[in-house]
C-alpha positions as CSV (number, residue, x, y, z in Angstrom):
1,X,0.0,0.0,0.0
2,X,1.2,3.7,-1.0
3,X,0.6,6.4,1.1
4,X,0.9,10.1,-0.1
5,X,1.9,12.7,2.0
6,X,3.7,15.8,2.1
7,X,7.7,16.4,1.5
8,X,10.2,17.1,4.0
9,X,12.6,19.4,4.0
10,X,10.6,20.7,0.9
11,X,11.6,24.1,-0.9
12,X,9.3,27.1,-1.0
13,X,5.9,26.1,-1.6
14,X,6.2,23.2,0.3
15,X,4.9,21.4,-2.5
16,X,3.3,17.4,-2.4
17,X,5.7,14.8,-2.9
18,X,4.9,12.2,-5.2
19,X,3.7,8.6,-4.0
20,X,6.4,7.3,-1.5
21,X,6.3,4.2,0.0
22,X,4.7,3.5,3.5
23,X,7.4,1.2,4.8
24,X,10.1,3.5,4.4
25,X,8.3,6.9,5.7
26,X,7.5,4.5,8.9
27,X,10.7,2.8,9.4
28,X,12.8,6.8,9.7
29,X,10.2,8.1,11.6
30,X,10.2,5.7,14.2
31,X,14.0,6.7,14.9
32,X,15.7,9.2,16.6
33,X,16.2,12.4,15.3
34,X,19.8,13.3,15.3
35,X,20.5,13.6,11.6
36,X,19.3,14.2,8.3
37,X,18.9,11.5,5.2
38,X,18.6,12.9,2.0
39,X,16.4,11.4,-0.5
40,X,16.8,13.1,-3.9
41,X,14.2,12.6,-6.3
42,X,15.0,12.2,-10.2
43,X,12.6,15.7,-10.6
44,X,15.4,17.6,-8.6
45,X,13.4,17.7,-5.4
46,X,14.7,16.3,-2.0
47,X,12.9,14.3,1.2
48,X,14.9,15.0,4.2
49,X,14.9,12.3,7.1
50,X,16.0,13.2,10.0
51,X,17.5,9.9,11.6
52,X,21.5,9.0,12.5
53,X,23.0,6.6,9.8
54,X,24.2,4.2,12.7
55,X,19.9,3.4,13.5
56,X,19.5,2.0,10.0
57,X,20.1,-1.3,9.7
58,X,18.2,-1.6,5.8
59,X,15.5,0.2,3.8
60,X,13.2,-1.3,1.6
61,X,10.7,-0.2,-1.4
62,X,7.9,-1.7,-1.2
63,X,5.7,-2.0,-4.7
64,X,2.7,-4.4,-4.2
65,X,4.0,-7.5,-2.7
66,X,7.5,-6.8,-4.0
67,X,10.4,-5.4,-1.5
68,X,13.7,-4.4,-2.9
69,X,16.5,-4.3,-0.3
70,X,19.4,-1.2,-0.7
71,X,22.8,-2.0,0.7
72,X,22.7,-1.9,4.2
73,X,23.6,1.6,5.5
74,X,27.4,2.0,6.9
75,X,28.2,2.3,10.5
76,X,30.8,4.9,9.7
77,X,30.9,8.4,7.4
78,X,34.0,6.1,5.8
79,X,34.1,4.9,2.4
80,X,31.5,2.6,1.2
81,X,31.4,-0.5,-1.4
82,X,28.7,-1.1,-3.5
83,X,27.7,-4.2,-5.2
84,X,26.4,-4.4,-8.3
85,X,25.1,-7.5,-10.0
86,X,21.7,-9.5,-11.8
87,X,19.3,-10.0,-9.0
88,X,21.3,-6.8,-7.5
89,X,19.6,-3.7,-6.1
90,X,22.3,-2.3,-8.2
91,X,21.0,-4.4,-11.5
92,X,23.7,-2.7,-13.6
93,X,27.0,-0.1,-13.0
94,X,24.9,2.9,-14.3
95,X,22.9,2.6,-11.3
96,X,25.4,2.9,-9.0
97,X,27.1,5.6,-10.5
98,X,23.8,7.5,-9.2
99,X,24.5,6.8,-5.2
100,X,28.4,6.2,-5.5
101,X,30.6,9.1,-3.5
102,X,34.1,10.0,-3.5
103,X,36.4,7.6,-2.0
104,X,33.9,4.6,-2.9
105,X,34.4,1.3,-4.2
106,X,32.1,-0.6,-7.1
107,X,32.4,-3.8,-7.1
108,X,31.0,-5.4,-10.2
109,X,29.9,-9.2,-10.6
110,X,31.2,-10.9,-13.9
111,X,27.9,-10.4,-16.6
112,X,27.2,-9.0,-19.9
113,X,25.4,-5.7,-19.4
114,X,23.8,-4.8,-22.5
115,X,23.7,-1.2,-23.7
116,X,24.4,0.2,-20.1
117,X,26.6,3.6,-20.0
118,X,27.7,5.7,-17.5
119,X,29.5,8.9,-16.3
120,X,31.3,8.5,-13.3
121,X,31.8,11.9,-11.6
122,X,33.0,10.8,-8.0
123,X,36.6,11.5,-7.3
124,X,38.9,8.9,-5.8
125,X,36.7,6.2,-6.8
126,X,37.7,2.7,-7.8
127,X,35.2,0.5,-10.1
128,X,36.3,-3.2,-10.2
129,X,34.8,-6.1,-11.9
130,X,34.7,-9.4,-9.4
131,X,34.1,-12.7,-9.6
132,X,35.4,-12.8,-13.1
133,X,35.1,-10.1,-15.7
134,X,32.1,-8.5,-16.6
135,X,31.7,-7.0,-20.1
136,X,29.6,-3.7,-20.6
137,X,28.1,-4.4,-24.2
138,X,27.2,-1.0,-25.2
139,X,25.2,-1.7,-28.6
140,X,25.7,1.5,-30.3
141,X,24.8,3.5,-27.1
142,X,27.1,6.0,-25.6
143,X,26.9,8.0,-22.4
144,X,26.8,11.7,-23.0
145,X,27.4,11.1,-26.8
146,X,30.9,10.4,-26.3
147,X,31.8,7.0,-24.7
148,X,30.6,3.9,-22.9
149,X,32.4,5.2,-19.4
150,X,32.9,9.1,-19.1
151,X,35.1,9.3,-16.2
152,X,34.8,12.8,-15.1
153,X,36.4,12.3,-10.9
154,X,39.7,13.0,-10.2
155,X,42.2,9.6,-9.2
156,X,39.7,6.9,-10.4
157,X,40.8,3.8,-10.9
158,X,39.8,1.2,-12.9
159,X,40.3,-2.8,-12.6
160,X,39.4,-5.8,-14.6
161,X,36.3,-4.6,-16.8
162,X,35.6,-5.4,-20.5
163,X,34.1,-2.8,-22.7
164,X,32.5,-3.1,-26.6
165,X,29.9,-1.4,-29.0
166,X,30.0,2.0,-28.7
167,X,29.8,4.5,-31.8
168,X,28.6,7.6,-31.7
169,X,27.8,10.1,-34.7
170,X,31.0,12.0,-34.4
171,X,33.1,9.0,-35.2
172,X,34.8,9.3,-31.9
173,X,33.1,7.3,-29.4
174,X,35.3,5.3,-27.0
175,X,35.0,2.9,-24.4
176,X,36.4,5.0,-22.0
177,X,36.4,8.7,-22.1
178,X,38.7,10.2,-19.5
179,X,37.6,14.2,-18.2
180,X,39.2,14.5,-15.0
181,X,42.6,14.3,-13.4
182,X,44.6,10.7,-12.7
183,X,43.2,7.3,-14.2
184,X,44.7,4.3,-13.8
185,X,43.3,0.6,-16.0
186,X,44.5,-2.4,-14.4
187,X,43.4,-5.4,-16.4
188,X,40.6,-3.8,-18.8
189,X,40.0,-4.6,-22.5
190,X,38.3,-2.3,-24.9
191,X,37.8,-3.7,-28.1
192,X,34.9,-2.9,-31.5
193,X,34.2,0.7,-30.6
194,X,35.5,3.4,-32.2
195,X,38.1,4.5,-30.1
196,X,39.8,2.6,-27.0
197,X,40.3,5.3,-24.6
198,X,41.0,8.7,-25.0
199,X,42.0,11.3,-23.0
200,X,42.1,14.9,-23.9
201,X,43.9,17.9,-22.8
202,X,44.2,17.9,-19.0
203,X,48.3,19.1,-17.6
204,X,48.0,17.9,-14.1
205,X,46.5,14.5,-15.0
206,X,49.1,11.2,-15.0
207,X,47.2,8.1,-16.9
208,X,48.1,5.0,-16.6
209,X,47.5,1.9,-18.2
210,X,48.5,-1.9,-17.2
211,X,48.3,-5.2,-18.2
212,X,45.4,-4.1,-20.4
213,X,43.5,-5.2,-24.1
214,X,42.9,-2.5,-26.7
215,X,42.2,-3.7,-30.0
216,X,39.8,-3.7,-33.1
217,X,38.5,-0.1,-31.8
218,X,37.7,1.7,-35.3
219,X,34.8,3.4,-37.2
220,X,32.9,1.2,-39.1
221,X,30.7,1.8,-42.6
222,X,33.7,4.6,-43.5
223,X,36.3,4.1,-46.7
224,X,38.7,5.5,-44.1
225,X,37.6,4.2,-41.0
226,X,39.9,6.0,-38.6
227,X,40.0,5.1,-34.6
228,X,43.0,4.9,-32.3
229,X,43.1,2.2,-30.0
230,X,45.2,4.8,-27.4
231,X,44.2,8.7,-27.8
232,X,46.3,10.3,-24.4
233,X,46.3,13.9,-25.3
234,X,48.4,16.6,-23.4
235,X,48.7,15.4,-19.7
236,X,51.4,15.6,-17.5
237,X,52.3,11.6,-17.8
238,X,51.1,9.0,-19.5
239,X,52.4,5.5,-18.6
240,X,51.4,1.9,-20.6
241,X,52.9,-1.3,-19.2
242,X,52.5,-4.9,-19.6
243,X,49.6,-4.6,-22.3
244,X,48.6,-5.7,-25.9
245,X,47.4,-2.9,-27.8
246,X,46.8,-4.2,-32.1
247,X,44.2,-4.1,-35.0
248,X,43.8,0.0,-35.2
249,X,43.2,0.8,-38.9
250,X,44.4,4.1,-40.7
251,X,44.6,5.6,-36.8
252,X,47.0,4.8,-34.8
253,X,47.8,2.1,-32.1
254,X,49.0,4.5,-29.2
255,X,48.8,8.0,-29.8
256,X,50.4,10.3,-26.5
257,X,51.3,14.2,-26.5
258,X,51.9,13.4,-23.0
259,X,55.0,15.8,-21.3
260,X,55.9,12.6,-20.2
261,X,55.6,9.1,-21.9
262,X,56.8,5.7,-20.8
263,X,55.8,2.8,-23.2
264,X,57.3,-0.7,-21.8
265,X,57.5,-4.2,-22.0
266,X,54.2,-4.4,-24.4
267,X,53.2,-6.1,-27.7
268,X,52.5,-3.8,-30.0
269,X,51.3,-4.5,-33.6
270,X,48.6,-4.3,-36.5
271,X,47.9,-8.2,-36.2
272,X,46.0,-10.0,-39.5
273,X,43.5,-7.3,-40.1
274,X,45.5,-4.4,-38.6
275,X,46.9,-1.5,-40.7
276,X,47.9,1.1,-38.5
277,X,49.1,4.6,-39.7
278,X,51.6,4.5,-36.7
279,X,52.1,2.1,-34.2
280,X,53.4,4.8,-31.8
281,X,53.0,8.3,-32.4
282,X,54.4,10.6,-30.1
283,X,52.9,13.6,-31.6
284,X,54.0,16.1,-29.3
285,X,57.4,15.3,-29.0
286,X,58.0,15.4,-24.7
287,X,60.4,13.2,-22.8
288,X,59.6,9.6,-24.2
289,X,61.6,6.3,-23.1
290,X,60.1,3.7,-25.3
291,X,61.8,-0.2,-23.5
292,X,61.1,-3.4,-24.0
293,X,58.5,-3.5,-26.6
294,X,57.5,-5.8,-29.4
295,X,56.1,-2.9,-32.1
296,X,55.1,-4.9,-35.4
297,X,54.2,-3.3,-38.7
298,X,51.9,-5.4,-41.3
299,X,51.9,-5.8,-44.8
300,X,49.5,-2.7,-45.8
301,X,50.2,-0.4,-43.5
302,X,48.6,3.4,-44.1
303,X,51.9,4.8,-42.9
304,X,55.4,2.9,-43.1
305,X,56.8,3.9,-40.1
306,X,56.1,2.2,-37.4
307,X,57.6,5.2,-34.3
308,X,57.0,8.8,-34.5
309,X,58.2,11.6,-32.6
310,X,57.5,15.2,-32.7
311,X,55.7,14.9,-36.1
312,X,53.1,17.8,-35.0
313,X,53.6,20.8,-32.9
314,X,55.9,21.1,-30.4
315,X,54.3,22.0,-26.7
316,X,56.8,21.0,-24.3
317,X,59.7,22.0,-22.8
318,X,61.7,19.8,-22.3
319,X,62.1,17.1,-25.1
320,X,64.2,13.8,-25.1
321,X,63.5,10.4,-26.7
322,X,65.4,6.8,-25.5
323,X,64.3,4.0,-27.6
324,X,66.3,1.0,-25.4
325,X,65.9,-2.8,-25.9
326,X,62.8,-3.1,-28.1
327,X,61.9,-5.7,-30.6
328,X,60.7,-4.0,-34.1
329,X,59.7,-5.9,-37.2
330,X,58.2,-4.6,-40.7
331,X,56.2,-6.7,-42.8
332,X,56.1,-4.3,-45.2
333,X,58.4,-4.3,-48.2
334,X,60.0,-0.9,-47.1
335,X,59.6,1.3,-44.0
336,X,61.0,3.2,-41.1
337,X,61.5,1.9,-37.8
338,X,62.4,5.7,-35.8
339,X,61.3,8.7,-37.3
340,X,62.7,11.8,-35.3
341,X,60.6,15.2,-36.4
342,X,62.5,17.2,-33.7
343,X,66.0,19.1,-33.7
344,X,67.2,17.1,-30.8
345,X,68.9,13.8,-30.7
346,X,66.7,10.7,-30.6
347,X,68.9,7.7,-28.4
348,X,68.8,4.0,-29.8
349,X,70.1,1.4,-28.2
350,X,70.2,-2.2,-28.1
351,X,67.1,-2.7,-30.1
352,X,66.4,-5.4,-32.7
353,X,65.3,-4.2,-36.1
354,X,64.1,-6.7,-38.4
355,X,62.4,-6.2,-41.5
356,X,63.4,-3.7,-44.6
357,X,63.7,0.0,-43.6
358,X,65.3,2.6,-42.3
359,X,66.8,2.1,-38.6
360,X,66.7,5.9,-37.6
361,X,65.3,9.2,-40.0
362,X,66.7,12.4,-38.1
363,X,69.3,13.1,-35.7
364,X,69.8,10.2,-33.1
365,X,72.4,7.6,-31.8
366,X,72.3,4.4,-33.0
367,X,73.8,2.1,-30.0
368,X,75.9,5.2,-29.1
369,X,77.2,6.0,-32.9
């Protein structure tokens, strides 16, 4: 049974608050009141409660015979954890990007979620997939027209979620769409949309991304179906570790105008169907160490080198580019392994070119010569 009455803590006018269930408007009223629970409605107003979080031990919605439990409340004004999940109160990670607050952790059970988006705008926040991992399976939809995930918090980390499906009119929608300061993705893959992550101009931001999946991410139904598996654009440092980034077509496979770039100890590569127009492009020139990699050109590439630096404009300043210990090979029938656009001296050492092409275009050491 529903029961209307009148709102609490209601704005001039005092206006009627819409049905609200009987359960819950008995349950807070028979408690202390000490403090104030806010219950913001999706037309803007607000029902205040005034009860002290340690009395609640559960609320329920009661619909006909149904009841739908929320997470029990927390004993503490500490960080919380919310779990989301089928059968869930949290059906599905968009919902809990409505009640999530800074410091709080998501945990998501392994499921396909089906043309569910979200913007995250909590700041220190980690969202982790459990039990497995679960795979958001965007079908064409994208949250505020730009990506699966728009992560607009600051420090937000990001563990062990699969993303796919997104496009958006603009030929630039991503799984992951980064808007605020620090991200970290620790075991995610982002594959079939039309961009894996990208990340626009934000100095004081440092992105990181490990032991990660990014490929196939490109715009379909184009002749020139550009998409960059990795977009980072000007942040302070961008860092990519442990990870397999391949199949980008006419964009590129990591793209950074980071002030600082580190690129180690990843494969690297266009794969069967791949045919990047870099593998790395460091547009922007910065301080770059490049270590450890596997970077593999195909045999129709869009562009036959397979590293850039500095191609575009120059931003930063301080500029510096180690290539140490990397693994290159071309497919092609001609190519160029390093490409240095800049007027300062690009350092190679102990890598492994092999393949037709041109070790080093520009000034640069080759293994100190």
């Amino acid at each position: 049974m529903l029961a209307r009455s009148r709102r609490f803590g209601a704005g001039a006018g005092g206006a009627e608050m819409r049905f609200f269930p009987i359960a819950v408007l008995a349950l807070f009223l028979a408690l202390p009141s000490h403090a104030d629970v806010l219950v913001h409605l999706k037309d803007g107003r607000t029902i205040t409660v005034p009860v002290e979080p340690d009395e609640v031990r559960s609320v329920e919605f009661v619909r006909g015979s149904k009841a739908a439990k929320l997470p029990p409340a927390s004993t503490s004004a500490g960080p919380q954890v919310w779990k989301v999940g089928p059968g869930l109160p949290l059906a599905a990670p968009s919902a809990a990007a409505k009640v999530a607050e800074n410091g709080d952790t998501v945990e998501i059970a392994a499921a396909i979620y089906d043309s569910d988006v979200a913007v995250w705008r909590q700041s220190n926040l980690t969202l982790k997939g459990v039990g497995g991992r679960p795979h958001l399976r965007a079908a064409g939809r994208a949250a505020q027209g730009k990506a699966i995930w728009v992560i607009r918090g600051n420090n937000v980390r990001i563990e062990n979620i699969e993303f796919s499906g997104t496009a958006v009119d603009d030929h630039n929608g991503a799984a992951i769409r980064g808007e605020g300061n620090g991200l970290t993705l620790d075991g995610v893959s982002a594959h079939d949309n039309q961009m894996g992550i990208m990340i626009g101009k934000f100095p004081d931001s440092d992105v990181v991304i490990t032991k990660s999946l990014f490929y196939n991410n490109y715009v379909r139904g184009r002749s020139r179906p550009i998409g960059h598996n990795i977009y980072i654009g000007n942040v302070r440092s961008f860092t990519l570790t442990q990870s397999k980034v391949y199949g980008a077509r006419i964009g590129h496979n990591v793209k950074s105008r980071a002030r600082q770039t580190i690129i180690a100890n990843n494969a690297i590569f266009d794969g069967a169907d791949g045919r990047a127009s870099y593998q790395i492009d460091l547009a922007a020139g910065g301080i770059a160490r490049i270590e450890g990699n596997r970077i593999e050109q195909g045999t129709a590439p869009e562009n036959t080198t397979l590293l850039s630096y500095g191609a575009e404009e120059a931003i930063h300043a301080e500029n510096r580019l180690a290539v140490i210990g990397n693994v290159f090979r071309n497919a092609y029938r001609s190519g160029t392994f390093v490409h240095n656009h800049m007027d300062i001296p690009a350092e190679l050492k102990g890598n492994k070119m092999i393949g037709a092409g041109v070790i080093l275009r520009g000034k640069g050491t080759i293994d100190g010569k």
